[in-house]
N, C-alpha and C positions, 0 to 999 in steps of 0.2 A: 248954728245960724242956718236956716232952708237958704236955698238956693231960687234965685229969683226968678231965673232962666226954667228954673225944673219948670216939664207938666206933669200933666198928671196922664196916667194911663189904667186902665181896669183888666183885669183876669180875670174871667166870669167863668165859675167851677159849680157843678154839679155838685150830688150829695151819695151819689152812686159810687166812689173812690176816695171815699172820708182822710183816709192816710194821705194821699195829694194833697187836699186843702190844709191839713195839718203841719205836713211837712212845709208848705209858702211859711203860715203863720208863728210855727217856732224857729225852724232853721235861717229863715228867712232867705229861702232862695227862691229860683222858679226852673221848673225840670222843663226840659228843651229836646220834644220828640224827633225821630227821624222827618223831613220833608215828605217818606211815602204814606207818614201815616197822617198828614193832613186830609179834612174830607172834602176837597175839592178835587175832583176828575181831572182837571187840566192843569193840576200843578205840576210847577218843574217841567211844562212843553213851550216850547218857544219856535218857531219857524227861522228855519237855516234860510240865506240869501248869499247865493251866490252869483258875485257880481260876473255880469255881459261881457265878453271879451270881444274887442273891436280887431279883427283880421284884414291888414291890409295887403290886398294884391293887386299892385297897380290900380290903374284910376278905378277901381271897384271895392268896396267894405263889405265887409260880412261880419254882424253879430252874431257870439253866441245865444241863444235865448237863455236869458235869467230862471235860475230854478228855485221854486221853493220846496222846504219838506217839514212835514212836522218831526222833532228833535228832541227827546228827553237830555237831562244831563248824566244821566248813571253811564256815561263813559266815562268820565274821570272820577276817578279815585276820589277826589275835591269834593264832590257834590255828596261821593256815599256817607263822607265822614262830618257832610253839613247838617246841623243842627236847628230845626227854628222852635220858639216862642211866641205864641201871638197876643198881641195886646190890642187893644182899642181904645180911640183916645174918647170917647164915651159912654157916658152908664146910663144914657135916659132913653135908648132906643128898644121899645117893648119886644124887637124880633131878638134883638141880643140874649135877654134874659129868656127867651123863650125857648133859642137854640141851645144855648150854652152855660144855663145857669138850671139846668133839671125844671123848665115852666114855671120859674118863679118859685122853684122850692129851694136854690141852691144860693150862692153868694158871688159880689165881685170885691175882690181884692187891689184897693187902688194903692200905687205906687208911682212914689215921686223920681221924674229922670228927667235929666239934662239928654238931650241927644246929641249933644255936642263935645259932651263926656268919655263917649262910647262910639265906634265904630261898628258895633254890633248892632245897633239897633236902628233899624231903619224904615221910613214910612213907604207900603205902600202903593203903588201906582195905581189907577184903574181904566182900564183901557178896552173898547169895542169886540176888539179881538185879541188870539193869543197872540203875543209880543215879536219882533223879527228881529235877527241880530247876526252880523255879517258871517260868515262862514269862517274866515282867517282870525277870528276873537275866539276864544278856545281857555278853559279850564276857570279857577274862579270867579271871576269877573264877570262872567255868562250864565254860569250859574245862579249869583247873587241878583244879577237882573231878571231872570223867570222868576227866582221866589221873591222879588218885591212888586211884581207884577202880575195883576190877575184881573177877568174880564169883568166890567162895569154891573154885574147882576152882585156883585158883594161891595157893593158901595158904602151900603147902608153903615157896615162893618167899621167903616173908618180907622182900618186894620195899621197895626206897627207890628215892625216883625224883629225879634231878635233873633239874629242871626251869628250859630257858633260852632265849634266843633266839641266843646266841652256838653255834657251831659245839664249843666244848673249853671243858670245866672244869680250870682250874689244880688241881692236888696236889702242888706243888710240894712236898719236903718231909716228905709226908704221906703217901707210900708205906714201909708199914711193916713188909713182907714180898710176895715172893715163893712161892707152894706148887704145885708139882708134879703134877699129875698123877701116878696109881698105873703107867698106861701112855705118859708121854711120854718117847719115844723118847732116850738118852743122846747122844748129838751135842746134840740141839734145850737140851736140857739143861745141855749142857756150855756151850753159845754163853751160854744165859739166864744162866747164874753170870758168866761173866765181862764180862758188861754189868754184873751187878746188886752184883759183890762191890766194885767202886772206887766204888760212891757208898753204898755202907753198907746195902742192902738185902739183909738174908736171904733166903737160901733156902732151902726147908725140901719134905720128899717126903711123902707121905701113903703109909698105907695101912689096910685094914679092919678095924674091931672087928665081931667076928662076935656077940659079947653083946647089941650096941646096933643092929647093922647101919648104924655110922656111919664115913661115912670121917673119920678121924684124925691130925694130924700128926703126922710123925717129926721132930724139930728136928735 
């Protein structure tokens, strides 16, 4: 019985590392790189804030001035051994398939999750700037807020992020479609179906609504 709560999320994989898309599709996991090798510049930076101290001497106050710094988290140990995943909780955004699916030649892999399920898996934020976070907040918990937070130019992305120290998230199960690429090649194609039709995964081909300029599945 599916879960009513699940959504849906997409892995959008290129066709340049075939064994990755293979390995989602049989093993049914999804491999979870280190945080440095994400391609965003300002991942994992966040701005330390340390709070103004009020100095009182007799009838006179003297503030500290508030400092800020830019703060990676590879000082703790926590961060090195952290884990992410990225998913997206959409398949019809053309720049997606265009960054991250080899220009339409490659696939996304949707997968059904409850995020209510998992503690690992988290949406998200998107914010103007990099993120601030008090100076006396220190090791996981700081960590976990830079990487679910990234500046407002990756919107489009409408990114969820799993988050672990294990190398592979299980989906065992929870793979609930196969889609196509507009341009992946018919061999590359032909192989993906007959991995994906003996364990019950659909597969399904996109192509463009020119009304919406969205890419669209063809069932």
């Amino acid at each position: 019985m599916s879960d009513p709560f699940a959504l849906s999320f997409y892995k959008f994989r290129g066709l340049d590392n075939l064994p990755f898309l293979f390995d989602i599709l049989i093993n049914q996991r999804l491999f979870c790189s280190h945080y440095r090798e994400l391609n965003d510049p300002f991942e994992g930076q966040y701005k330390v804030i340390r709070p103004s101290l009020s100095l009182d001497f007799g009838k006179k106050k003297y503030a500290a001035a508030e400092s800020e710094e830019d703060f990676k988290p590879e000082l703790h140990a926590a961060s090195d051994e952290l884990r992410v995943c990225s998913l997206s909780s959409v398949s019809y955004d053309v720049r997606m398939w265009s960054l991250y699916a080899g220009g339409h030649t490659g696939v996304a892999v949707e997968v059904s999750l409850n995020p209510a399920d998992t503690n690992e898996l988290q949406k998200v934020n998107y914010l103007s700037a990099i993120p601030s976070v008090l100076a006396p907040i220190l090791g996981d918990a700081k960590c976990e807020h830079a990487l679910t937070t990234k500046t407002d130019h990756w919107e489009y992305e409408s990114e969820w992020r799993i988050l672990t120290k294990s190398p592979y998230f299980n989906v065992s199960g929870k793979i609930t479609r196969l889609i196509l690429g507009l341009r992946t090649p018919t061999d590359i194609a032909t192989a993906l179906e007959r991995v994906c039709t003996p364990v019950g995964i659909p597969v399904s081909r996109t192509t463009l609504c020119r009304e919406t300029t969205r890419v669209i599945r063809v069932d």
